[in-house]
C-alpha positions as CSV (number, residue, x, y, z in Angstrom):
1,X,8.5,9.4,-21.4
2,X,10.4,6.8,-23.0
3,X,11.2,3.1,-22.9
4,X,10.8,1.5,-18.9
5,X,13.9,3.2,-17.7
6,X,12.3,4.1,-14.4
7,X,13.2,6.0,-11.3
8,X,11.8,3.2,-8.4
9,X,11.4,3.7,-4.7
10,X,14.2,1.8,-2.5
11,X,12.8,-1.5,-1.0
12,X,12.9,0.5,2.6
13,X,11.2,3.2,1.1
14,X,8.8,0.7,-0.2
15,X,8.0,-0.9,3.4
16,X,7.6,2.7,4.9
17,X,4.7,3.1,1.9
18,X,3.4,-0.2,2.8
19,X,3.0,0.5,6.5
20,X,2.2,4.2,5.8
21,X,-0.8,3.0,3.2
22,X,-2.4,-0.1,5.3
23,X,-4.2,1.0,9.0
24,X,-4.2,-3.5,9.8
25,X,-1.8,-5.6,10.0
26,X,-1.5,-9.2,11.7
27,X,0.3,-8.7,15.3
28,X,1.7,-12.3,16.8
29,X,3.3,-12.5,20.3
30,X,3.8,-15.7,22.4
31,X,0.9,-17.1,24.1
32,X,1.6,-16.9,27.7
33,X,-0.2,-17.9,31.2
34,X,0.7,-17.5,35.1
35,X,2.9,-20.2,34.4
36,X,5.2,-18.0,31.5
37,X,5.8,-17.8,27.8
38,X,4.6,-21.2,26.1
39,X,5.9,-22.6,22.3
40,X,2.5,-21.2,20.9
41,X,1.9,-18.3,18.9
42,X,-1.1,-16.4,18.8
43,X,-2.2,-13.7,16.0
44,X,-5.0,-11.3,15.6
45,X,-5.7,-8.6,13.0
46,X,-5.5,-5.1,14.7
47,X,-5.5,-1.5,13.8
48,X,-2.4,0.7,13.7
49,X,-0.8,3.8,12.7
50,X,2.8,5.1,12.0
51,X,4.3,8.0,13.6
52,X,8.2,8.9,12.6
53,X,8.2,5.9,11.0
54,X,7.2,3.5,14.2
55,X,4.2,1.4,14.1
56,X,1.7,2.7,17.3
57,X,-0.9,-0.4,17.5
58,X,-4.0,-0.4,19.1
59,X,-5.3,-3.8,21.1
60,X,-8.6,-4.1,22.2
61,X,-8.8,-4.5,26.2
62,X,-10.0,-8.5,26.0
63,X,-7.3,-9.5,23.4
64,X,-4.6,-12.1,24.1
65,X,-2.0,-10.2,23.2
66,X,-2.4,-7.9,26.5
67,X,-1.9,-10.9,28.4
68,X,1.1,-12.5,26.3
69,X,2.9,-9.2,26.2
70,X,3.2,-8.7,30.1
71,X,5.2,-12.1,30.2
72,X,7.0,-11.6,27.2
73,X,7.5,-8.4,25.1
74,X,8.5,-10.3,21.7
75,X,6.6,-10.2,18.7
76,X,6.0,-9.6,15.0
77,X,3.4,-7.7,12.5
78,X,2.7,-8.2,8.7
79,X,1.2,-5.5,7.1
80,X,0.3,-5.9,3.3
81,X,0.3,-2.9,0.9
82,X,-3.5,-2.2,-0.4
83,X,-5.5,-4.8,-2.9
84,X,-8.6,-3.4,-3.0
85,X,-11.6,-4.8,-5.6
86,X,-10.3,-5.7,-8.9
87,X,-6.7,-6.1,-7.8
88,X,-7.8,-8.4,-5.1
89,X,-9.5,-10.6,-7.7
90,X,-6.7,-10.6,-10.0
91,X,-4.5,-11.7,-7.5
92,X,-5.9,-13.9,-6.7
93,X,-6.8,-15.4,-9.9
94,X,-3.2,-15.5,-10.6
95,X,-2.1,-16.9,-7.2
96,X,0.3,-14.0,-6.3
97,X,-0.1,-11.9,-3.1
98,X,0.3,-8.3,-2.6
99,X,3.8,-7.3,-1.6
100,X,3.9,-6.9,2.3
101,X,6.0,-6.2,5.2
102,X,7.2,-8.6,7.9
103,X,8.3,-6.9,11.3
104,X,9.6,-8.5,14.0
105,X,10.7,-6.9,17.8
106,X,9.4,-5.6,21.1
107,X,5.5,-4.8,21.5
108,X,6.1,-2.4,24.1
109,X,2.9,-0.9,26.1
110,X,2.3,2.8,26.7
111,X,1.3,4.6,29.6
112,X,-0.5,7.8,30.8
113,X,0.5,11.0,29.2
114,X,2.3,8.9,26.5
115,X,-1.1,7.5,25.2
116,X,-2.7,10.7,25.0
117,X,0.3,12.0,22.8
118,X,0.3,9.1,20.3
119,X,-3.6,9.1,20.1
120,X,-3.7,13.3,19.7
121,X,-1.0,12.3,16.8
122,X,-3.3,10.2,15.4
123,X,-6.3,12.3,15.3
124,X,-4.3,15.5,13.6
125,X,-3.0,12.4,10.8
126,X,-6.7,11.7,10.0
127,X,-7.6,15.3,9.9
128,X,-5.3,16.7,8.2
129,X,-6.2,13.4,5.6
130,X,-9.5,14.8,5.6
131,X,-8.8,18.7,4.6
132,X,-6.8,16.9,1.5
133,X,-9.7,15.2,0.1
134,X,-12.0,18.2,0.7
135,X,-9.7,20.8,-1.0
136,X,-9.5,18.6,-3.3
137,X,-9.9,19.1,-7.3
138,X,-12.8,17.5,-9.5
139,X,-10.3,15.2,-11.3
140,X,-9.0,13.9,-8.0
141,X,-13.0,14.0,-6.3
142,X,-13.3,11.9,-9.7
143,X,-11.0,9.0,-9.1
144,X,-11.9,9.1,-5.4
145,X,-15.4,9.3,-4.8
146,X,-14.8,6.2,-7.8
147,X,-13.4,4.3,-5.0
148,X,-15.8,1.2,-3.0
149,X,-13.9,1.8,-0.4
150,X,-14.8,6.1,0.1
151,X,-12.6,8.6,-0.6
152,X,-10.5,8.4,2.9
153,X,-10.8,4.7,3.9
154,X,-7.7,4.8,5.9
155,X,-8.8,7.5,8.2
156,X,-12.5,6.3,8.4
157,X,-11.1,2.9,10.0
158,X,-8.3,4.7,12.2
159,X,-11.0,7.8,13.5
160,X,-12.9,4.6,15.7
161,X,-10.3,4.0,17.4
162,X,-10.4,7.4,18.9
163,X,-14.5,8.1,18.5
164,X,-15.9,4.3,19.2
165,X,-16.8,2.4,22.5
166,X,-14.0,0.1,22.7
167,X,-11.3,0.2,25.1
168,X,-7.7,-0.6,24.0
169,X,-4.3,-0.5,25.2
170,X,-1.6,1.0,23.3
171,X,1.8,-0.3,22.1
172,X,4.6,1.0,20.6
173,X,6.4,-1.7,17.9
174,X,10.1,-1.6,18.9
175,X,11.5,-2.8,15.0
176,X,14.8,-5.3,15.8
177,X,14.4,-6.8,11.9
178,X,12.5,-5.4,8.5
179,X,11.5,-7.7,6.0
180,X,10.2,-6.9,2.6
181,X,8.6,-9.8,0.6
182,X,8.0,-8.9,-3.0
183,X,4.9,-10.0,-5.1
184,X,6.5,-13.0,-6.3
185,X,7.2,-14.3,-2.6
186,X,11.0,-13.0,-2.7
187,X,11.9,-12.1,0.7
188,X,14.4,-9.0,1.1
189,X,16.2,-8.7,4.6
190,X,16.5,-4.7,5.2
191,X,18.9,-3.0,7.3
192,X,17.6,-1.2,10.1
193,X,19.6,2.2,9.6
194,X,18.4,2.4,5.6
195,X,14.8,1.7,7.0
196,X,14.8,4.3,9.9
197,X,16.4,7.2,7.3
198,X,13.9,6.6,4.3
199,X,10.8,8.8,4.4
200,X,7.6,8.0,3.6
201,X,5.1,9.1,0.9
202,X,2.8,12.1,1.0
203,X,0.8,10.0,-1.5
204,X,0.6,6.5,1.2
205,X,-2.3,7.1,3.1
206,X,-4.6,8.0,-0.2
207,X,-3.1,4.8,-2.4
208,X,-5.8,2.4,-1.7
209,X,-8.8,4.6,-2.6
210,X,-6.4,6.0,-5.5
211,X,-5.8,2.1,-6.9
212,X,-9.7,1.3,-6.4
213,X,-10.9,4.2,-8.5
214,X,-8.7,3.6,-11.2
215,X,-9.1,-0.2,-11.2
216,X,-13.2,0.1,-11.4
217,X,-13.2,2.5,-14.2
218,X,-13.2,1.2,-17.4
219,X,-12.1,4.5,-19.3
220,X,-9.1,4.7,-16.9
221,X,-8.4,1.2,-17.5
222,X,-8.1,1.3,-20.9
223,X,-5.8,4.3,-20.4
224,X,-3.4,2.0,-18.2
225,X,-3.5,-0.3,-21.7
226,X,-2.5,2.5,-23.9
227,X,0.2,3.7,-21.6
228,X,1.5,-0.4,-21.9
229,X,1.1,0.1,-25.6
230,X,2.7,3.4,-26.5
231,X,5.0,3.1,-23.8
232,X,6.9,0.2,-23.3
233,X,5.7,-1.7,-26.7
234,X,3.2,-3.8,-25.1
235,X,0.4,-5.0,-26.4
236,X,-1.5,-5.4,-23.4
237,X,-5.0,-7.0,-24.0
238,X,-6.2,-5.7,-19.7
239,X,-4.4,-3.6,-17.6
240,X,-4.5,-2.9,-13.5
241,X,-2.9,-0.2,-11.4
242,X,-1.1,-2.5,-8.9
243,X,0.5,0.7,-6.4
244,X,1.4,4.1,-7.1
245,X,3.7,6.3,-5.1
246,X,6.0,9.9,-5.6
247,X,7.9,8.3,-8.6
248,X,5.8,6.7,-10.6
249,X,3.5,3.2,-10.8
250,X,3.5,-0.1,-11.3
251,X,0.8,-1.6,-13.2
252,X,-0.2,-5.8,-14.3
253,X,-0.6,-5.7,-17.8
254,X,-2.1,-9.2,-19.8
255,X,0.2,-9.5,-22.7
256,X,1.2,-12.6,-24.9
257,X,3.8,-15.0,-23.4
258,X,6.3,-16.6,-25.3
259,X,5.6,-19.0,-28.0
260,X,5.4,-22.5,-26.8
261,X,6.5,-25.5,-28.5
262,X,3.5,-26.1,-30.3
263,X,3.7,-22.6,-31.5
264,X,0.8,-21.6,-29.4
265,X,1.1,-18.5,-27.0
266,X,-1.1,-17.9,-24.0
267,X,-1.8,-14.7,-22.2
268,X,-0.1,-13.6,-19.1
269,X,-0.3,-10.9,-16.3
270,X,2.9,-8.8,-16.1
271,X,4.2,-6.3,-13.7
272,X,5.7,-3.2,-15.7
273,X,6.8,0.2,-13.8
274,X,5.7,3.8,-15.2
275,X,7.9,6.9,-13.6
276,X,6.3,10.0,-13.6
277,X,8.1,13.2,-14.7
278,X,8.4,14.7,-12.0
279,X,8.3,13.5,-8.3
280,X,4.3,13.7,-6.9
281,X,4.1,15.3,-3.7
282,X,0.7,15.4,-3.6
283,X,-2.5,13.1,-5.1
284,X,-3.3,16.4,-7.3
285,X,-0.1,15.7,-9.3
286,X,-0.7,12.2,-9.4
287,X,-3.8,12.9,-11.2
288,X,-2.4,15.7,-13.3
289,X,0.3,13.5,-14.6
290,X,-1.9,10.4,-15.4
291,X,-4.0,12.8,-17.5
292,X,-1.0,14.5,-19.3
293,X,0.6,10.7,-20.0
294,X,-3.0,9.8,-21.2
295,X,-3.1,13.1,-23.3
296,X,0.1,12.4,-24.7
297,X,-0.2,8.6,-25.3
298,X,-3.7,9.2,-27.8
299,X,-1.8,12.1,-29.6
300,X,1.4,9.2,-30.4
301,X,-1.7,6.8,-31.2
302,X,-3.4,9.0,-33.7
303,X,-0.4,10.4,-35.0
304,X,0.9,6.7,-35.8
305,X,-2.6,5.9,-37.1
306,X,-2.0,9.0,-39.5
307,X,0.8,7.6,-41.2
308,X,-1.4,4.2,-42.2
């Protein structure tokens, strides 16, 4: 693996990862009464889930939005890609957000048969979720069951929708714009068609338990620093895995900034991308591959220590 000549995922495949990872997002419509739309805008945080590519959202029976939506279908949804633990911290610390996806269109309601569809959809998504984890391997168990969040948080939060006691009405997300706003806050206006044709990644739904794992284990973290290291020439004093996905990873490595005038240099987070060598269609590659770059990253750092 050589230099940071990367293969990266198109900004519309990144926003189908985004939706594809997350199961919340923040849903606004306009607040409304028996008198019509008003200037307002409400928002709540409610639970979701994507189905050839659409975003299917769940509102519980007493929420605002059932009224607002009746007047007037309009509306928008942010969804953020995962930040659990460290990386929230981080962050944080650093006053940067997670990239994220703003949606705007119709919040349409389903009926009948049409609900039972979308929520049978729904529970063969979280099964099949579950088989993955179950069949899978100790080295993926490993970085899972490392995870605060549990091995399958995503299907966990979307299985009580179907299993709880709440009532909820359905609604299908009719997209009219895609915007993708980077980590930096640089917003990216998407076309539509690009959107609709990208696919999503088989590795989405398992990145936030995937980044967790990695992120609270010190031995993995210090591999992230030796992949900056042998890598890309980095010395990187802390590293984080900030998302992963088919192609590769992007990590926030604390390296030395520039010098400054008074020949003093300060430490600073940056974002550098890792590809994998070959696409991950699955978490088990994932894993494989971060232990082969690992493998292969000591032999380069004892064979350079060698030559001393």
């Amino acid at each position: 693996m050589k230099g940071n000549k990367t293969t990266v995922l198109t900004l519309a495949e990144k926003c189908k990862n985004i939706l594809a990872s997350n199961w919340q997002g923040n849903l606004n419509t306009i607040k409304a009464d028996a008198k019509g739309s008003k200037d307002e805008i409400y928002t709540s945080k409610v639970k979701y889930f994507v189905k050839k590519g659409r975003p299917y959202i769940w509102v519980p029976e007493k929420d605002l939005h059932n009224v607002n939506t009746i007047i007037d279908e309009r509306g928008s949804f942010a969804v953020t890609s995962p930040f659990p633990g460290p990386l929230a911290n981080l962050l944080r610390s650093i006053k940067k957000l997670p990239a994220r996806v703003a949606l705007t269109g119709d919040v349409v309601p389903l009926k009948g048969e049409k609900v039972k569809l979308v929520a049978e959809s729904l529970r063969e998504t979280i099964s099949s979720e579950s088989k993955v984890v179950k069949e899978s391997t100790y080295a993926v168990s490993g970085i899972l069951s490392s995870s605060n969040l549990g091995s399958t948080p995503r299907s966990e939060n979307l299985r009580e929708l179907l299993d709880g006691n709440e009532q909820y009405t359905v609604y299908r997300f009719n997209l009219s714009s895609c915007t993708y706003i980077d980590i930096n806050g640089g917003t990216h206006e998407l076309d539509l068609a690009d959107v609709e044709a990208s696919k999503g990644d088989p590795l989405s739904p398992f990145s936030s338990s995937l980044l967790d794992g990695i992120n609270r284990s010190e031995l993995r973290r210090r591999a992230l620093i030796l992949f900056c290291i042998t890598y890309l020439n980095k010395n990187a004093k802390d590293a984080l895995m900030l998302s992963v996905d088919r192609k590769g990873f992007d990590v926030l490595g604390k390296i030395l900034g520039p010098v400054r005038n008074d020949g003093s240099r300060e430490y600073q987070w940056k974002e550098f991308r890792f590809a994998f060598k070959e696409e991950a269609r699955d978490v088990e590659t994932v894993c494989r591959q971060l232990v082969e770059m690992e493998e292969e990253a000591l032999k380069n750092v004892s064979s350079f220590s060698g030559l001393g």
